[in-house]
Every structure is written in C-alpha cells, then in structure tokens.
Backbone bond lengths (Angstrom), bond angles and torsions (degrees), N, CA, C in turn:
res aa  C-N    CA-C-N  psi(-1)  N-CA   C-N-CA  omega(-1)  CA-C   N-CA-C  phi
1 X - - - 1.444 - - 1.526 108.59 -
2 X 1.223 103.64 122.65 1.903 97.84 177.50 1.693 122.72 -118.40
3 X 1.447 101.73 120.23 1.173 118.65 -147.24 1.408 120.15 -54.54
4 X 1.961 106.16 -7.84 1.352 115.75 -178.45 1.513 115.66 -87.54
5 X 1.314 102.52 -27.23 1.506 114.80 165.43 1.740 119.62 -66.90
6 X 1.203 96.98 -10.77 1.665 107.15 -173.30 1.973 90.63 -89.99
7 X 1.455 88.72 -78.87 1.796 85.86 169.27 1.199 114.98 -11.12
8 X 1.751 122.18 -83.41 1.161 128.38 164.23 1.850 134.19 -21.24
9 X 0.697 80.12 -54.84 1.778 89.04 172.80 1.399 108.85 -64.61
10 X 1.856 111.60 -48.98 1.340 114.25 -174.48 1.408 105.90 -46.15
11 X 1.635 125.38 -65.40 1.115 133.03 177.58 0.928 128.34 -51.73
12 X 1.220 132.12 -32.28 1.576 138.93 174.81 1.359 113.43 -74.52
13 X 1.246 102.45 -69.95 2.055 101.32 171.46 1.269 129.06 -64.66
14 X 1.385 127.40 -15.97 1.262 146.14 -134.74 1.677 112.00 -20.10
15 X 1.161 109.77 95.30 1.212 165.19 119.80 1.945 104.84 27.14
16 X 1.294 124.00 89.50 1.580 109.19 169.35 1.638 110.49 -51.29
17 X 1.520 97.78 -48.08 1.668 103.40 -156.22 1.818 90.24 -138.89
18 X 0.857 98.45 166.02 1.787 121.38 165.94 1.819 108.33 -165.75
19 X 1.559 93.68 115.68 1.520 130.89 -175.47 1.682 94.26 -76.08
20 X 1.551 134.15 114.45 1.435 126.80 144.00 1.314 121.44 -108.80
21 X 1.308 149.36 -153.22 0.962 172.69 130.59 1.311 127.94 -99.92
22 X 1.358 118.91 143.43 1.529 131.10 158.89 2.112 105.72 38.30
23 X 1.158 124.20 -137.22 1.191 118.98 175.58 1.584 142.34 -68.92
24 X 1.308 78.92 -6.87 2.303 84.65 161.22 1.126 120.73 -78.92
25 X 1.554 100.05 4.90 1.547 106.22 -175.47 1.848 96.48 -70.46
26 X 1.390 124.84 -33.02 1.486 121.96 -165.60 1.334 96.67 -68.65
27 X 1.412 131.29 -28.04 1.561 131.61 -137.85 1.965 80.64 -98.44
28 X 1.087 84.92 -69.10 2.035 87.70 173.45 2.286 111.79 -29.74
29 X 1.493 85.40 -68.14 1.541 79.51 -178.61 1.186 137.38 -53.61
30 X 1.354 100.03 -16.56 1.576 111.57 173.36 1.706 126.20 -98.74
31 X 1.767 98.33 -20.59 1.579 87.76 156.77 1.461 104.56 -94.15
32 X 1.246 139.09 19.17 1.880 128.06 160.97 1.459 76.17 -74.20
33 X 1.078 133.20 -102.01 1.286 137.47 -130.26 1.241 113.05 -60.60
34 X 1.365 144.60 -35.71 1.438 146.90 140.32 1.515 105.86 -30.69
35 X 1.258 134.01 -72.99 1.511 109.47 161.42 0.946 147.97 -57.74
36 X 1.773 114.39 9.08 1.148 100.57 164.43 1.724 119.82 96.63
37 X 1.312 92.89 -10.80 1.721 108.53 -155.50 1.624 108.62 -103.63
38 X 1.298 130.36 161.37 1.476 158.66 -171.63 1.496 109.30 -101.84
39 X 1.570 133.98 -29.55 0.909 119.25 156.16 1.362 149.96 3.06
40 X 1.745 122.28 88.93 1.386 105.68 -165.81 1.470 108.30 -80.49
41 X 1.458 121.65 156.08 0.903 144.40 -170.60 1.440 113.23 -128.28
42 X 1.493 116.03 110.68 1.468 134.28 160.49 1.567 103.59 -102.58
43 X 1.601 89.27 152.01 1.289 132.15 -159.23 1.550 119.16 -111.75
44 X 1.400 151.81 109.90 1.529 108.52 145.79 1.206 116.13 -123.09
45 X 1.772 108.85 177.16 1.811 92.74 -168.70 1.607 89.17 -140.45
46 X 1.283 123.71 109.81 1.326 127.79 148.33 1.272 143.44 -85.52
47 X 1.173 106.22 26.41 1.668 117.56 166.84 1.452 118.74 -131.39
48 X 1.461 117.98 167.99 1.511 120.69 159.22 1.473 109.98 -58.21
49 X 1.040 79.21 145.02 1.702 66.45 -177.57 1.982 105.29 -107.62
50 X 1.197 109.91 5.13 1.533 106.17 162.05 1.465 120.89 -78.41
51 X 1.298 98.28 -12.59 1.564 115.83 173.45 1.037 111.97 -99.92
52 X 1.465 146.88 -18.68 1.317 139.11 179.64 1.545 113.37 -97.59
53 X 1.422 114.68 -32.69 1.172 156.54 -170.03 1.632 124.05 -99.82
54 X 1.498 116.56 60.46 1.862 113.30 -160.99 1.663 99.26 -76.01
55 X 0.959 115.55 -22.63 1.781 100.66 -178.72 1.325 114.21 -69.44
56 X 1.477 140.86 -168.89 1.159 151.47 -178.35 1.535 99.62 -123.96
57 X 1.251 134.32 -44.27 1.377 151.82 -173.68 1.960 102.93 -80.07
58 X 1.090 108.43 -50.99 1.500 105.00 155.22 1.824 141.97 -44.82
59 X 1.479 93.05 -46.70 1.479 112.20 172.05 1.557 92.97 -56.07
60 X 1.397 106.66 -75.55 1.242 115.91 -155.53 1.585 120.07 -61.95
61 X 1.561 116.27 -0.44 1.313 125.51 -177.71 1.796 109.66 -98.28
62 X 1.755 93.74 -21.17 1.192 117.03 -167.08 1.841 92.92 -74.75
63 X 1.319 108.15 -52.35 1.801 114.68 -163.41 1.655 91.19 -62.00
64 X 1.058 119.71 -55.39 1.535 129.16 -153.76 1.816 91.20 -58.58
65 X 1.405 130.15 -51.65 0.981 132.88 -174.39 1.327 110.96 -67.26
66 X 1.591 137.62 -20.35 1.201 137.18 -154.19 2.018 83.88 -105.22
67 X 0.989 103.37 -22.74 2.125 99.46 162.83 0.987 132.56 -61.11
68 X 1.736 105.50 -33.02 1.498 125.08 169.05 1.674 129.74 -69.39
69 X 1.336 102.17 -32.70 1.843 121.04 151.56 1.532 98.71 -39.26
70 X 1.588 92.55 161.87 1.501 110.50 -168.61 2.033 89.88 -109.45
71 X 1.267 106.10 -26.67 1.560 109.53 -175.15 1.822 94.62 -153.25
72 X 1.528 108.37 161.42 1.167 109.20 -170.00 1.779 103.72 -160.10
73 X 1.093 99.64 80.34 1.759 123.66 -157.32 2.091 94.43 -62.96
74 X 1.464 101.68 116.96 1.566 110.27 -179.62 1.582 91.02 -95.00
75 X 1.542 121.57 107.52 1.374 104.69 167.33 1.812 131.83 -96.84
76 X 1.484 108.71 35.46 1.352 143.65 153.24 1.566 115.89 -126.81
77 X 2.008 92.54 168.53 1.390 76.84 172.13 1.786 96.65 -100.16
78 X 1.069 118.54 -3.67 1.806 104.02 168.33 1.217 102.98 -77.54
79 X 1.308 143.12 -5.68 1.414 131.16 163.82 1.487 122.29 -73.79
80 X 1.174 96.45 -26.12 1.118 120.38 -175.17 1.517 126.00 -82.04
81 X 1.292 108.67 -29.99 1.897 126.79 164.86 1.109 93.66 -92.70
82 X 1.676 144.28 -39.52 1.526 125.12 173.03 1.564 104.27 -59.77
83 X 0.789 134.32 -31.43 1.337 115.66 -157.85 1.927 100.12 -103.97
84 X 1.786 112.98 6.45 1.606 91.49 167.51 1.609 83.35 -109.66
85 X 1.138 123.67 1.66 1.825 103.64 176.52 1.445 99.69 -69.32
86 X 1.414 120.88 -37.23 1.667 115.16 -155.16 1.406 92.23 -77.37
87 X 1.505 135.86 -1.85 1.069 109.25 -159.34 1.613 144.81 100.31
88 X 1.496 106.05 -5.77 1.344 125.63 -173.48 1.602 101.40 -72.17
89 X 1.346 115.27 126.59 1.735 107.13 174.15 1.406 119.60 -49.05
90 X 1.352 129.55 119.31 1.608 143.90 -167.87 1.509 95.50 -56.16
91 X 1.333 127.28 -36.21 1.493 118.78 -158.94 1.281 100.78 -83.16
92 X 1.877 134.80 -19.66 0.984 115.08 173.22 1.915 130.33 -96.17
93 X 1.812 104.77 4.23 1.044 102.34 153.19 1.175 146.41 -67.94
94 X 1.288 121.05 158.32 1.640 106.32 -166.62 1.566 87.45 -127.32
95 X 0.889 147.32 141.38 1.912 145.43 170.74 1.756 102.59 -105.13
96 X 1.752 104.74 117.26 1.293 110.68 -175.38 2.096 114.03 -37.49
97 X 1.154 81.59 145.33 1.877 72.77 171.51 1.524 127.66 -130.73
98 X 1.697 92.52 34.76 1.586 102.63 170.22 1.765 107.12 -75.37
C-alpha cells in the first residue's frame, strides 16, 4: 500500500470515513495528516498483538496510534480488555456486537 496514493485518494475523493485494520492503521494516519484532512478514521484489530507485533517499540507505537483513530472496533471481548490494558482510550473502543 503506498501512502502517497492514499494521500491522493484522500484528496481527491475526500473521504467521510476510511475503515483499516490492524497496522495500516499507521500508513492511513499519516496520509490524513499529510493531506491535510479531518477524515475519521476507524480501526479494527483482531489479533494479539504480541503475536502480530514482535517488537516492544512497535506494540507501543501501534497503541499510541490506535488513540489517534476516531473509533477502534474490538471484535472480541479479549480484544477488547487487551486493548484497555495497553492503554487505548476506552471512549474510542467500540466492542463488536454480533
């Protein structure tokens, strides 16, 4: 995925929302803000993320970024207590509701 083409799109379509997953979430946040743009941005994360995620500096770049989301869809409920242990703001989780 290349983040200038994301820019691009941002600007061109401009965008209510854009849906990612797991770590494109960094690639997304950084073309919102390279364009310049308000764009909310949802999130979801279906994995551990010590398992998806082998660095320590990664995880933790990963949580900090998942604050910056406007929503951040837990589609468990252990996803969902992992992700207020790390620290993710509670008001922007959403807990799946199938």
């Amino acid at each position: 995925m290349s983040l200038f083409k994301i820019v691009n799109y941002i600007k061109r379509e401009r965008p209510d929302c854009i849906i990612v997953a797991n770590s494109v979430t960094a690639i997304v946040i950084l073309a919102r803000f390279l364009a310049r743009s308000s764009v909310r941005i949802v999130t979801s994360h279906h994995s551990y993320i010590d398992v998806e995620t082998k660095s320590l500096l990664n995880r933790k770049l990963l949580w900090k970024l998942y604050n910056m989301c406007d929503a951040v869809i837990a589609v468990s409920k252990g996803i969902f207590t992992l992700l207020l242990k790390e620290k993710v703001d509670p008001r922007n989780i959403q807990p799946d509701k199938r």
